[in-house]
C-alpha positions as protocol buffer text, in pm:
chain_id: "A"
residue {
  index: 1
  type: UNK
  ca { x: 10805 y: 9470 z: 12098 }
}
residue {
  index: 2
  type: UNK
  ca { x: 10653 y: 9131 z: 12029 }
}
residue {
  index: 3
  type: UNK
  ca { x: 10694 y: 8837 z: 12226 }
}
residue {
  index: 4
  type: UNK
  ca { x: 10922 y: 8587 z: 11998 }
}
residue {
  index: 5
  type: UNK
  ca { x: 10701 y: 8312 z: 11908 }
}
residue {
  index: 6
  type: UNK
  ca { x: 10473 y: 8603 z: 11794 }
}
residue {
  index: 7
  type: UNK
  ca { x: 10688 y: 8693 z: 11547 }
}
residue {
  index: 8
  type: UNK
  ca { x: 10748 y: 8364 z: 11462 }
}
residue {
  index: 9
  type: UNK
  ca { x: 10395 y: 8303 z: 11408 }
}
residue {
  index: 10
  type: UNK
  ca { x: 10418 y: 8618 z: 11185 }
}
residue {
  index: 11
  type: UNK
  ca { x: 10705 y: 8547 z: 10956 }
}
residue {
  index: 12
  type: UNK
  ca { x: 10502 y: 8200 z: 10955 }
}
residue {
  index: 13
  type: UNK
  ca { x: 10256 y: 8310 z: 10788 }
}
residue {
  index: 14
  type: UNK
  ca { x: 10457 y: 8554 z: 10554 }
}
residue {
  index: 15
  type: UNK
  ca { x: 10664 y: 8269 z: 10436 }
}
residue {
  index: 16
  type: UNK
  ca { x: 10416 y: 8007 z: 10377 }
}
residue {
  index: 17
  type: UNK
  ca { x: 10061 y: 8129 z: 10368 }
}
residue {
  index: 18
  type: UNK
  ca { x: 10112 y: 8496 z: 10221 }
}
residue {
  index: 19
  type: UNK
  ca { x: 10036 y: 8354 z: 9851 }
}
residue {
  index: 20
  type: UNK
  ca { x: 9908 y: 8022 z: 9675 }
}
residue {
  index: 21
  type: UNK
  ca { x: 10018 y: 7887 z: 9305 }
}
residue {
  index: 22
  type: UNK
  ca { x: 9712 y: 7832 z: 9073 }
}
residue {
  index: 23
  type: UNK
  ca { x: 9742 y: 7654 z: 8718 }
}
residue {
  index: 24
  type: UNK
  ca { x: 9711 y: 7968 z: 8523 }
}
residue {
  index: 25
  type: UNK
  ca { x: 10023 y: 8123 z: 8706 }
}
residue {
  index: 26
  type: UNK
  ca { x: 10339 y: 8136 z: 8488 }
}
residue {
  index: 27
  type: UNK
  ca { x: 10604 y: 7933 z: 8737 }
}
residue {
  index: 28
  type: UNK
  ca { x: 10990 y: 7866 z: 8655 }
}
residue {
  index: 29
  type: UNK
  ca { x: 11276 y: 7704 z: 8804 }
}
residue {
  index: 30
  type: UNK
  ca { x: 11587 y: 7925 z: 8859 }
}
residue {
  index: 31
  type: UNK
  ca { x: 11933 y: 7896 z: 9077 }
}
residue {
  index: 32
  type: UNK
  ca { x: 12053 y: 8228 z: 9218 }
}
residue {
  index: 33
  type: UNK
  ca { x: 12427 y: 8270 z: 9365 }
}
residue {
  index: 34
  type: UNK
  ca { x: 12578 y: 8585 z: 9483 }
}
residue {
  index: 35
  type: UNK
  ca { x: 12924 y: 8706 z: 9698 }
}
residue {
  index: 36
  type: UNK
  ca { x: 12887 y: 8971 z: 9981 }
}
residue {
  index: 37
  type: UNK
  ca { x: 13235 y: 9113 z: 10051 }
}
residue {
  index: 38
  type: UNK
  ca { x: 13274 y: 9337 z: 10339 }
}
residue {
  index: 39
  type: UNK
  ca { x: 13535 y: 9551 z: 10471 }
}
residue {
  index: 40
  type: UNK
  ca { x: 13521 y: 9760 z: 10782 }
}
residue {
  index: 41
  type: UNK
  ca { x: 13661 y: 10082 z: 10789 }
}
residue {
  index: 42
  type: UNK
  ca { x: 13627 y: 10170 z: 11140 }
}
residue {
  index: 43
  type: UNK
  ca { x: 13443 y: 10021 z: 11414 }
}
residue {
  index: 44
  type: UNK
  ca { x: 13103 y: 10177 z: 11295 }
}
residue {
  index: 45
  type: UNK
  ca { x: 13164 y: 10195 z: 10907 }
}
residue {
  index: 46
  type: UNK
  ca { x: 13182 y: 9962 z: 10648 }
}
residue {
  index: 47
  type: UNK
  ca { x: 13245 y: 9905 z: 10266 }
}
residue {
  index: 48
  type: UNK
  ca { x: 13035 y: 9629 z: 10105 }
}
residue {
  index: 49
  type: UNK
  ca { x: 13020 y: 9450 z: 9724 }
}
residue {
  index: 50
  type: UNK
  ca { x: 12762 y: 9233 z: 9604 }
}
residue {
  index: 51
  type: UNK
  ca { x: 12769 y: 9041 z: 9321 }
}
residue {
  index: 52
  type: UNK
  ca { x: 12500 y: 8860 z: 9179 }
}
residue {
  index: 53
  type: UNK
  ca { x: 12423 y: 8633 z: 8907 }
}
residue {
  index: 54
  type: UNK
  ca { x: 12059 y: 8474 z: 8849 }
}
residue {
  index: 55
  type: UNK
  ca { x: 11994 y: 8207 z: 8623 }
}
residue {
  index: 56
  type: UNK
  ca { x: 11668 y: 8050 z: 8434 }
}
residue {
  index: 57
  type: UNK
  ca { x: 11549 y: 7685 z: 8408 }
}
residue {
  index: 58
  type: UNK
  ca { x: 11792 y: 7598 z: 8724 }
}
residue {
  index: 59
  type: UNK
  ca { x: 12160 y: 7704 z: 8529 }
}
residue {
  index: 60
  type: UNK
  ca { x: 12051 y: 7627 z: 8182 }
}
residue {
  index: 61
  type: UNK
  ca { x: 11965 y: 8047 z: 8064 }
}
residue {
  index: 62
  type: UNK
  ca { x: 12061 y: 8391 z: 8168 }
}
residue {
  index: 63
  type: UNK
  ca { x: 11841 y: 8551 z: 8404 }
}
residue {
  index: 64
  type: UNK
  ca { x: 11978 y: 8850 z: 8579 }
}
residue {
  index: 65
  type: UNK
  ca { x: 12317 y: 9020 z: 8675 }
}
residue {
  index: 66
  type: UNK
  ca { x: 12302 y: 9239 z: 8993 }
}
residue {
  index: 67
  type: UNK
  ca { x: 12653 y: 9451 z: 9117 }
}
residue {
  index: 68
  type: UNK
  ca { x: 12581 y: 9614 z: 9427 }
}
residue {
  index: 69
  type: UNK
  ca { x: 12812 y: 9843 z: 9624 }
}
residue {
  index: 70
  type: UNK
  ca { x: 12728 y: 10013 z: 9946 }
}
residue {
  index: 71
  type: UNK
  ca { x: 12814 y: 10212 z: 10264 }
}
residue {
  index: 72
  type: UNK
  ca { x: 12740 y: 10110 z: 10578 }
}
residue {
  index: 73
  type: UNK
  ca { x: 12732 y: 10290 z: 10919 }
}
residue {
  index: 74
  type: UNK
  ca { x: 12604 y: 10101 z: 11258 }
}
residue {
  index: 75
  type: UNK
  ca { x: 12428 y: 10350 z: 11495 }
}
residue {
  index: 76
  type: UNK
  ca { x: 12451 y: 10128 z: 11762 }
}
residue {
  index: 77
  type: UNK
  ca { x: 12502 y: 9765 z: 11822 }
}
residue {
  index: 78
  type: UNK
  ca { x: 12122 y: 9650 z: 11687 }
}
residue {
  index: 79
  type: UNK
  ca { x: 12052 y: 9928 z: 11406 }
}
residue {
  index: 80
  type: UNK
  ca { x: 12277 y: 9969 z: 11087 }
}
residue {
  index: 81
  type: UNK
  ca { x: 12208 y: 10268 z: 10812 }
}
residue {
  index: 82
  type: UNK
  ca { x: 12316 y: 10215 z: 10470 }
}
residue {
  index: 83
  type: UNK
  ca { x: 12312 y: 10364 z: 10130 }
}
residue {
  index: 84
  type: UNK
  ca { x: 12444 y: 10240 z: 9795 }
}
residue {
  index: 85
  type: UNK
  ca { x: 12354 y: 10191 z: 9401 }
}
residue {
  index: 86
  type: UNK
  ca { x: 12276 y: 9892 z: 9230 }
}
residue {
  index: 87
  type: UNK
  ca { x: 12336 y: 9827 z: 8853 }
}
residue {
  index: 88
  type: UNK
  ca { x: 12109 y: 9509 z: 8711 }
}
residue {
  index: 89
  type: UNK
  ca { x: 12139 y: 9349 z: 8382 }
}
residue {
  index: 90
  type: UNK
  ca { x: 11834 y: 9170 z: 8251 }
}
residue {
  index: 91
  type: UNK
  ca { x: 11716 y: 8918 z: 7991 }
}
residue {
  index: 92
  type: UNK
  ca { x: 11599 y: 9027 z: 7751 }
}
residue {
  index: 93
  type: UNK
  ca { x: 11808 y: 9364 z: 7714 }
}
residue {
  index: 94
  type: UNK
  ca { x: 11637 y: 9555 z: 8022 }
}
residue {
  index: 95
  type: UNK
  ca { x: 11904 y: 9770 z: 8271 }
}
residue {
  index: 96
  type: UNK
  ca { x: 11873 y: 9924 z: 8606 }
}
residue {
  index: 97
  type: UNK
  ca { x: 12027 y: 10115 z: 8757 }
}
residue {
  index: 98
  type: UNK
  ca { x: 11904 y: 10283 z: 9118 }
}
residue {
  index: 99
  type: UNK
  ca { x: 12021 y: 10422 z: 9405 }
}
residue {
  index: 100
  type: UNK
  ca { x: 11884 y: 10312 z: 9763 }
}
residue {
  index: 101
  type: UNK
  ca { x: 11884 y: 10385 z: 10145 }
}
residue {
  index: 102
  type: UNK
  ca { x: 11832 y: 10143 z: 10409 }
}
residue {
  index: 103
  type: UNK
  ca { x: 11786 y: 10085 z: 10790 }
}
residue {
  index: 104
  type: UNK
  ca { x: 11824 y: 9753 z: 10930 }
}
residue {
  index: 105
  type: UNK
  ca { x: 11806 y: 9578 z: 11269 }
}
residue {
  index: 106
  type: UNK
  ca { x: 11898 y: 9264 z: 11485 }
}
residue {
  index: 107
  type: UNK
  ca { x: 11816 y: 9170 z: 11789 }
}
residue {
  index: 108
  type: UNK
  ca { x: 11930 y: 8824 z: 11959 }
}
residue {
  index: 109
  type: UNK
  ca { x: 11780 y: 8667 z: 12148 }
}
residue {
  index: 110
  type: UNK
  ca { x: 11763 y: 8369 z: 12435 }
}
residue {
  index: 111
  type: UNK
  ca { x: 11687 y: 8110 z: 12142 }
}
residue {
  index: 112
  type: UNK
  ca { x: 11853 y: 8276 z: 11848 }
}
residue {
  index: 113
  type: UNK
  ca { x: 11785 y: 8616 z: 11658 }
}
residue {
  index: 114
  type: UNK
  ca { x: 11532 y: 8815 z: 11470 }
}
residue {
  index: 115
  type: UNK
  ca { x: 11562 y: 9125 z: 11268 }
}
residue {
  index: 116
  type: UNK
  ca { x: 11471 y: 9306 z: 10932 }
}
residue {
  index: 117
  type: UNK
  ca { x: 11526 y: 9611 z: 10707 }
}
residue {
  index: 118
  type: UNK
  ca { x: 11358 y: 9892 z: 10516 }
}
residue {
  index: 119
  type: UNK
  ca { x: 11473 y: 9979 z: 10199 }
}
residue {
  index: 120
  type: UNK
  ca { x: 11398 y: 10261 z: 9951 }
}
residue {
  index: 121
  type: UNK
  ca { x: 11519 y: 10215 z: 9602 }
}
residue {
  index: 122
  type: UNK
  ca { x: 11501 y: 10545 z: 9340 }
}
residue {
  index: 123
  type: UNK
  ca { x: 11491 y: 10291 z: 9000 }
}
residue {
  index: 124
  type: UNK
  ca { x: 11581 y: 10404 z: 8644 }
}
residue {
  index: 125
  type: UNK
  ca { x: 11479 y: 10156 z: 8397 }
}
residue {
  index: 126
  type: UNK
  ca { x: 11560 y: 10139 z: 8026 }
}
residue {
  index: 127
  type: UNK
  ca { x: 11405 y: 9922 z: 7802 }
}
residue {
  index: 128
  type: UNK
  ca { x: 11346 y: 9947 z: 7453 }
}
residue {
  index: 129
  type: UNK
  ca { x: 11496 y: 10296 z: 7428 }
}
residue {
  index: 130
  type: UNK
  ca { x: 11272 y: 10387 z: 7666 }
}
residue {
  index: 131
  type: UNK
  ca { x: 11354 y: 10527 z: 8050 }
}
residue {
  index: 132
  type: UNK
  ca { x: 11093 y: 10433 z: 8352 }
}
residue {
  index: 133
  type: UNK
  ca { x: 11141 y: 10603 z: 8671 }
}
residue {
  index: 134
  type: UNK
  ca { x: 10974 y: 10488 z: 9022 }
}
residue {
  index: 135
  type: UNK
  ca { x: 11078 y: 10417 z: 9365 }
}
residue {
  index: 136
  type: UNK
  ca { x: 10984 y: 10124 z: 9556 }
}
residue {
  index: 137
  type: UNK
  ca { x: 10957 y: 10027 z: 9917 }
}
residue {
  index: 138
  type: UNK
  ca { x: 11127 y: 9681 z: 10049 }
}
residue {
  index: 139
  type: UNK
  ca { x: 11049 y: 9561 z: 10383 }
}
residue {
  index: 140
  type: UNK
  ca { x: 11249 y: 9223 z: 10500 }
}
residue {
  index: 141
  type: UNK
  ca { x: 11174 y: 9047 z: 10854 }
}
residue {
  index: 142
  type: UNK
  ca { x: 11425 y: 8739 z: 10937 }
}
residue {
  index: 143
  type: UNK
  ca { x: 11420 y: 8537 z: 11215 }
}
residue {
  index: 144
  type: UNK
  ca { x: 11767 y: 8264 z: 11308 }
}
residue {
  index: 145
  type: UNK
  ca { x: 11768 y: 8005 z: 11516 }
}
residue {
  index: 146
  type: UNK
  ca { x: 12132 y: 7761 z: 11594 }
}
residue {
  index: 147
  type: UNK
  ca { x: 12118 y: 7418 z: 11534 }
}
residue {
  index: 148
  type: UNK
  ca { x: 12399 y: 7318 z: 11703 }
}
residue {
  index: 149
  type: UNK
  ca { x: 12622 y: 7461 z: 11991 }
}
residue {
  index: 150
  type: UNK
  ca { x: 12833 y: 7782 z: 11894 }
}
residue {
  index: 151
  type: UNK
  ca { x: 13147 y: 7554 z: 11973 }
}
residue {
  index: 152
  type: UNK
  ca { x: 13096 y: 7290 z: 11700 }
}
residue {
  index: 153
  type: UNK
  ca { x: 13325 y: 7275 z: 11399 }
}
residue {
  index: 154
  type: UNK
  ca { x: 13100 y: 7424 z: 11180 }
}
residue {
  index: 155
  type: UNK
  ca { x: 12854 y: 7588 z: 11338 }
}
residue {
  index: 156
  type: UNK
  ca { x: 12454 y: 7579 z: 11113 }
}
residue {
  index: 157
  type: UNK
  ca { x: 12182 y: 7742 z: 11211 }
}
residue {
  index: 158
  type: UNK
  ca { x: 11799 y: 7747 z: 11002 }
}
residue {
  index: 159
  type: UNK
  ca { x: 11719 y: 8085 z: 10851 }
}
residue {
  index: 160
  type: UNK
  ca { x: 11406 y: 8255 z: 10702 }
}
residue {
  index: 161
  type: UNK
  ca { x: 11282 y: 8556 z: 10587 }
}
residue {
  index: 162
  type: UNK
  ca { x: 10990 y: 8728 z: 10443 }
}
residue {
  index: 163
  type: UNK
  ca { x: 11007 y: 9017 z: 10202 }
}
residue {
  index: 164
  type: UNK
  ca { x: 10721 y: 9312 z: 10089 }
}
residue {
  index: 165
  type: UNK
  ca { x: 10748 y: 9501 z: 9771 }
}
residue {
  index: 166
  type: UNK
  ca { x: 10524 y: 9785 z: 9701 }
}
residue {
  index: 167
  type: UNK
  ca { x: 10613 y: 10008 z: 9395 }
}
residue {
  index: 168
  type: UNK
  ca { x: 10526 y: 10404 z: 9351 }
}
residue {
  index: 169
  type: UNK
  ca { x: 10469 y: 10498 z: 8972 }
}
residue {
  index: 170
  type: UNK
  ca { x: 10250 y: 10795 z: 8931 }
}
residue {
  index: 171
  type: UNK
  ca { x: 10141 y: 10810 z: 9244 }
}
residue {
  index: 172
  type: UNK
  ca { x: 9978 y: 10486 z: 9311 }
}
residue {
  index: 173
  type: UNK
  ca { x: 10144 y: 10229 z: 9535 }
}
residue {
  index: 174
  type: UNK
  ca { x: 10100 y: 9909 z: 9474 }
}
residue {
  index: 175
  type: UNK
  ca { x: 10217 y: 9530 z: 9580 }
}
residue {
  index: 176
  type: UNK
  ca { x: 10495 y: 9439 z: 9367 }
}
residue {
  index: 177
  type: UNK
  ca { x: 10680 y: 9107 z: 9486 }
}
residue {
  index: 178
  type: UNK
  ca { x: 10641 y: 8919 z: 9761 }
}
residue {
  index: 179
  type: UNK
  ca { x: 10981 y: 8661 z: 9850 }
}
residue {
  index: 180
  type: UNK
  ca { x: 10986 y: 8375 z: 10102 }
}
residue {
  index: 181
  type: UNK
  ca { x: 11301 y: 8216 z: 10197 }
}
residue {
  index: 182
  type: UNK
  ca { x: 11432 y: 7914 z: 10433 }
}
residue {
  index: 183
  type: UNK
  ca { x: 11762 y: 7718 z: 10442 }
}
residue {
  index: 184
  type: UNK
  ca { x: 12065 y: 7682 z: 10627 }
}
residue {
  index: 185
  type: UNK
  ca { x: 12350 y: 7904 z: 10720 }
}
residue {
  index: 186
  type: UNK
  ca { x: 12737 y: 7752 z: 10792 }
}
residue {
  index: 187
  type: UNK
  ca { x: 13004 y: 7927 z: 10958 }
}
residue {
  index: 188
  type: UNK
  ca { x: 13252 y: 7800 z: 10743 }
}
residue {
  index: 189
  type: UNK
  ca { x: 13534 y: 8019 z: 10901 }
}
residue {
  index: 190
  type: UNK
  ca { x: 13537 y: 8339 z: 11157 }
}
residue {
  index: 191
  type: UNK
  ca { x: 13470 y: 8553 z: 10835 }
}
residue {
  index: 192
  type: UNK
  ca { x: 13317 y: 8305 z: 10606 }
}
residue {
  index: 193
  type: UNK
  ca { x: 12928 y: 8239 z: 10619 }
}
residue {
  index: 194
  type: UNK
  ca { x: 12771 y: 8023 z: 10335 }
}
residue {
  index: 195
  type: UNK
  ca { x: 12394 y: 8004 z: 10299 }
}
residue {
  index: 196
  type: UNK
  ca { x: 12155 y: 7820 z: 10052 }
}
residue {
  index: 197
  type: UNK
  ca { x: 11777 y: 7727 z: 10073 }
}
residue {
  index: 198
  type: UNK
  ca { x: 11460 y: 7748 z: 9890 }
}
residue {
  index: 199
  type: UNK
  ca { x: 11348 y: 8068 z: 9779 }
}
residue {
  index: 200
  type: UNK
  ca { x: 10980 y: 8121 z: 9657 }
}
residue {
  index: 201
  type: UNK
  ca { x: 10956 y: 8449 z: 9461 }
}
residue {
  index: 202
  type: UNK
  ca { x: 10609 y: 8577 z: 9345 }
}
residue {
  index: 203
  type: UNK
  ca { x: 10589 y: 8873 z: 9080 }
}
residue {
  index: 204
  type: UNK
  ca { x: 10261 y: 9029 z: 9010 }
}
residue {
  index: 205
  type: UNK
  ca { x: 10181 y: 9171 z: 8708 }
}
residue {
  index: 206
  type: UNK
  ca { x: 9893 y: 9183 z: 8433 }
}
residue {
  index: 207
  type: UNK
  ca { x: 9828 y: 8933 z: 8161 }
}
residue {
  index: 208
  type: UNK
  ca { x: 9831 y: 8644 z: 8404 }
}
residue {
  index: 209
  type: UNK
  ca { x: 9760 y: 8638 z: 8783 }
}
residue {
  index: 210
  type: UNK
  ca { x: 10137 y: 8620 z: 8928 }
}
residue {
  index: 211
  type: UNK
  ca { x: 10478 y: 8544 z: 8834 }
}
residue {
  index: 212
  type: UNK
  ca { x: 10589 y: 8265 z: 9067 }
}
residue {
  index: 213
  type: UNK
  ca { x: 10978 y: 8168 z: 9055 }
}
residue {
  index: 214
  type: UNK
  ca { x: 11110 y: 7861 z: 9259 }
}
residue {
  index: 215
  type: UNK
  ca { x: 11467 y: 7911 z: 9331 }
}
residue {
  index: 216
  type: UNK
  ca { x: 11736 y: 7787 z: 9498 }
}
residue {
  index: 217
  type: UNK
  ca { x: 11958 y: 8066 z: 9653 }
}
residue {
  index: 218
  type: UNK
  ca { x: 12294 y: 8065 z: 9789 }
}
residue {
  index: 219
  type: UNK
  ca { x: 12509 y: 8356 z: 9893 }
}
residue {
  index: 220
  type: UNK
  ca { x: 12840 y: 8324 z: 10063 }
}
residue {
  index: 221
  type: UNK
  ca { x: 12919 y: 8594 z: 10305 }
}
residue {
  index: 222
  type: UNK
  ca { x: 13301 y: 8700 z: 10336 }
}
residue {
  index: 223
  type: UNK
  ca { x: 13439 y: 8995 z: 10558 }
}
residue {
  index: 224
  type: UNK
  ca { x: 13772 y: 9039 z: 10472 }
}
């Protein structure tokens, strides 16, 4: 494995040198929020919701509605498996509906923790009476560091990630997204995590060189 501050470097330059905005790139301001409810079912298994709902121009226009339920079975203390499907509402009338598999890991570490995930998603998309199938290939590497000591009231920590799309249509993979993330994360309660930061999200397609959205994300985590 790397060294930490290697992968710090890394994620470094995933988050903030991976991709530039130029004048002729469309760019919008959106606000995403979303729940994660988990349950454990045994000590290795694990139920999980999310719900998420993505806005345009900050909160002034629909964007996107995600539900997303999923299994979850932890092979060993660092390495989690999971599968589930993922329905997504778009605007303008676009759904999706996929199922995916996933392995994810976490390690901690003297000064905090790093970690990532795979994930393959089998998309169906329907738009304009129309049905497009691919699969596409997410790859997600975080690293966490505290802020203040585990003891405090509320304990916040800084957290970033970087995040690879490439999509598979008729053979041909390609880059799809790329998403950079950092904020904060509160341990508002043993079960209750809240986190919100900036969130740079940069689609390419044709007609235009990229996509970019600037978005401020926040998720609260609950394991009931």
């Amino acid at each position: 494995m790397f060294r930490p501050f290697y992968k710090f470097y890394l994620l470094f330059f995933v988050l903030f040198l991976g991709t530039s905005v130029k004048g002729q790139d469309l760019v919008t301001s959106n606000a995403w929020n979303a729940i994660f409810t988990t349950q454990s079912l045994t000590a290795s298994s694990s139920i999980q919701l999310e719900l998420h709902k993505r806005t345009q121009e900050f909160y002034d226009a629909p964007d996107q509605i995600l539900v997303r339920p999923n299994f979850g079975y932890r092979v060993n203390p660092n390495i989690q498996l999971r599968i589930g499907v993922t329905y997504i509402k778009n605007t303008p009338q676009t759904i999706e509906n996929n199922l995916w598999e996933q392995i994810a890991f976490r390690y901690p570490t003297n000064w905090g923790a790093y970690g990532g995930w795979l994930r393959i998603e089998h998309r169906n998309i329907e738009k304009n009476n129309r049905i497009t199938v691919n699969h596409r290939f997410r790859y997600r590497l975080f690293l966490q560091k505290p802020l203040t000591p585990s003891d405090a009231k509320i304990p916040v920590s800084i957290f970033g990630y970087g995040e690879i799309f490439w999509k598979l249509q008729q053979r041909t993979l390609a880059s799809d997204q790329l998403w950079k993330f950092v904020g904060l994360t509160f341990r508002m309660a043993p079960k209750v995590q809240l986190r919100s930061g900036f969130q740079q999200t940069t689609v390419f397609q044709t007609g235009y060189n990229k996509r970019v959205k600037n978005i401020w994300n926040t998720i609260l985590f609950i394991n009931l």
